[in-house]
C-alpha positions as a Markdown table, in Angstrom:
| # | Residue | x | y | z |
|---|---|---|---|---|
| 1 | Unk | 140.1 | -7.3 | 83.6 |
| 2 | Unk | 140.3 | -5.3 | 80.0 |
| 3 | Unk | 142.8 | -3.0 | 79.1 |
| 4 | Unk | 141.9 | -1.7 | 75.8 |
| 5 | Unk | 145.4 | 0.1 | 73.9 |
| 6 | Unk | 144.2 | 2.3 | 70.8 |
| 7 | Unk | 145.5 | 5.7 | 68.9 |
| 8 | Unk | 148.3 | 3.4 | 67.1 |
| 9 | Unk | 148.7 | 4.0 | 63.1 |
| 10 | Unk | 151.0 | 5.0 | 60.6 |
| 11 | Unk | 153.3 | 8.2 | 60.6 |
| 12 | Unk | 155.5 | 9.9 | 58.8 |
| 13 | Unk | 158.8 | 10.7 | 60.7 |
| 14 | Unk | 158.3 | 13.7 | 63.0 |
| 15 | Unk | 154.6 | 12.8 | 63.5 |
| 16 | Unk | 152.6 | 12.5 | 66.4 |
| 17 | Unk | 150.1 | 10.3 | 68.1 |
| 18 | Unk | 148.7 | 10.3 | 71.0 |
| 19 | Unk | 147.4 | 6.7 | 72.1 |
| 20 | Unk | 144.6 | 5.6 | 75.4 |
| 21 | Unk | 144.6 | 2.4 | 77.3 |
| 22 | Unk | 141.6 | 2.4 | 79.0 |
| 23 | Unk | 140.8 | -0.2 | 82.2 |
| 24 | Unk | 138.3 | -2.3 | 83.3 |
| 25 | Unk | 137.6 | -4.5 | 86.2 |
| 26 | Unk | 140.2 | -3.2 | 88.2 |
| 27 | Unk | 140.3 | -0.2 | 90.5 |
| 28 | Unk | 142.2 | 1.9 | 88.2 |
| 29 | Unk | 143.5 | 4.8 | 90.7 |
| 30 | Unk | 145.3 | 1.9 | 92.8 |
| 31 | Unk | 147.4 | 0.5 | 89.9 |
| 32 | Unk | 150.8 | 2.1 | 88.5 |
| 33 | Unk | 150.5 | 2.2 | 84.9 |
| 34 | Unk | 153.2 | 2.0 | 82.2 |
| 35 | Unk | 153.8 | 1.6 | 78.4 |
| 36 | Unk | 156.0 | -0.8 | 77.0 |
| 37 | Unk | 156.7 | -1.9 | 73.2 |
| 38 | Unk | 158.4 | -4.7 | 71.1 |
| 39 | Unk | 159.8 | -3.6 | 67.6 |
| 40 | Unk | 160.4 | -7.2 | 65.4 |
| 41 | Unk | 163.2 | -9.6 | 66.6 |
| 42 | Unk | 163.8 | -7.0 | 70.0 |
| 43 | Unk | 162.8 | -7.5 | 73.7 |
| 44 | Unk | 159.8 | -5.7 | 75.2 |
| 45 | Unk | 160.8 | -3.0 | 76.7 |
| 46 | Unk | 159.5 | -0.2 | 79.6 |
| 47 | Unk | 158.7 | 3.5 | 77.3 |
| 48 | Unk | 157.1 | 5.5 | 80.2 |
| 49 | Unk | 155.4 | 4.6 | 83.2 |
| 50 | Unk | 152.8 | 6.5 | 85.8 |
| 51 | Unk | 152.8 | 5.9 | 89.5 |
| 52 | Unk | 149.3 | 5.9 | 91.3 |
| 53 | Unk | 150.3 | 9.1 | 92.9 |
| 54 | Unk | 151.2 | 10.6 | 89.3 |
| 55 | Unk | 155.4 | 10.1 | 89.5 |
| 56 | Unk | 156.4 | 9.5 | 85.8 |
| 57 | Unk | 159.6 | 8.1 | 84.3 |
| 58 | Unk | 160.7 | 7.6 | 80.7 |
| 59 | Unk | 163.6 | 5.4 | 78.7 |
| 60 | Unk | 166.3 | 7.3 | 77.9 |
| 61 | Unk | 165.3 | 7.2 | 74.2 |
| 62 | Unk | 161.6 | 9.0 | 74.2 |
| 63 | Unk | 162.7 | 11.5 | 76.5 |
| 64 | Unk | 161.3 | 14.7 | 75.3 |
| 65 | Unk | 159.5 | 13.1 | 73.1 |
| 66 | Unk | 156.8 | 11.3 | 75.2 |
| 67 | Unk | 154.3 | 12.3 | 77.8 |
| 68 | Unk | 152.6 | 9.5 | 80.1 |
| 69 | Unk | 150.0 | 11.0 | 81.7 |
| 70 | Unk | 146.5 | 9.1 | 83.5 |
| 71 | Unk | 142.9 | 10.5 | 84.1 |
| 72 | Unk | 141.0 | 7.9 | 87.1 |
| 73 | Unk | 138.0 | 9.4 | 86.6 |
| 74 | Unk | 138.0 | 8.0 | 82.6 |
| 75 | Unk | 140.2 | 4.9 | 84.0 |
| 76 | Unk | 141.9 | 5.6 | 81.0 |
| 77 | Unk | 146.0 | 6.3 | 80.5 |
| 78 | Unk | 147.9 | 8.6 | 77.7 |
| 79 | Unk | 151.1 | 8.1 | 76.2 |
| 80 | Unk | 151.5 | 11.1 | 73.8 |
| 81 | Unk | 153.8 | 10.7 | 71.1 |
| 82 | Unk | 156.7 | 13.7 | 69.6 |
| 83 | Unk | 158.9 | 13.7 | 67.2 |
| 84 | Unk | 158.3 | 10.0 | 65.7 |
| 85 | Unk | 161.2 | 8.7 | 64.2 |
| 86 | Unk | 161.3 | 4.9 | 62.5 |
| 87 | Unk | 162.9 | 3.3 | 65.4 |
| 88 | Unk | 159.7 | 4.1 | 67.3 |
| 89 | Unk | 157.7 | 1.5 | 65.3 |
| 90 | Unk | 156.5 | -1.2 | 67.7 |
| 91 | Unk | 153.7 | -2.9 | 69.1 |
| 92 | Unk | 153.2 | -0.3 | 72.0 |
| 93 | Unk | 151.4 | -2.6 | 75.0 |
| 94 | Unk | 149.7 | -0.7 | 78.5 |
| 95 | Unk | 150.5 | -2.2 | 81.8 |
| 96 | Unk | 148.5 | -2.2 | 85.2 |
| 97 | Unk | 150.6 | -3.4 | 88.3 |
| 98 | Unk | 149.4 | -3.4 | 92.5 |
| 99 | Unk | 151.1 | -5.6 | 94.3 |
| 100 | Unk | 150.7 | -9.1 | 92.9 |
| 101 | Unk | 148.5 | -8.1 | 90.1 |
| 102 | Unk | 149.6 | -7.7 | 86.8 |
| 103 | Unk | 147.7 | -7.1 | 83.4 |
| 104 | Unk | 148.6 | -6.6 | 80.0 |
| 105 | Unk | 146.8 | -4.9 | 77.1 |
| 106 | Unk | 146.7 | -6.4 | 73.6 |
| 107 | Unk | 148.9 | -3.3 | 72.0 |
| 108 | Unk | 148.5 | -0.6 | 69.3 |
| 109 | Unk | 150.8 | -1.0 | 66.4 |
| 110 | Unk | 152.7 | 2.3 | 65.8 |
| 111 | Unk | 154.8 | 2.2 | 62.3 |
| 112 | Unk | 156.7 | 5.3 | 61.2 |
| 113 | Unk | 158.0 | 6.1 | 57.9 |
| 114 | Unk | 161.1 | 7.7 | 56.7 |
């Protein structure tokens, strides 16, 4: 099992990035897929998820501002990022869950600038 984060870079503040997790070995269109990241010295935490059936939720703080969004053809999943400000930077990770089964990506650094 592979999940394979990319997009991340540097931005200025009010940038936008849009980063791809794409899967393999795993039946993609079964698992619920989410985005987490961990800024320095803070918890991992959940940014946006994607149900199998396509039911999204968001934090609080990115909503607005991000769009999760998953194409099973591609086994691939989106997280478009808005309006970047420099409490976004992180280490943004992709997540595949069914059942007993989950994986973990190796995460995209996203730093923005003021």
């Amino acid at each position: 099992v592979q999940l394979q984060a990319s997009g991340g870079g540097l931005v200025q503040a009010g940038g936008s990035l849009r980063l791809s997790c794409a899967a393999s070995g795993i039946f993609f269109g079964i698992f619920d897929m989410g985005w987490y990241r961990q800024a320095p010295g803070k918890q991992r935490e959940l940014v946006a998820a994607i149900s199998r059936d396509g039911t999204t939720n968001y934090a609080d703080s990115v909503k607005g501002r991000f769009s999760i969004s998953r194409d099973n053809a591609k086994n691939t999943v989106y997280l478009q990022v808005n309006s970047l400000q420099p409490e976004d930077t992180a280490v943004y990770y992709c997540n595949a869950k069914f059942m007993s089964s989950d994986y973990w990506g190796q995460g995209t650094q996203v730093t923005v600038s003021s």
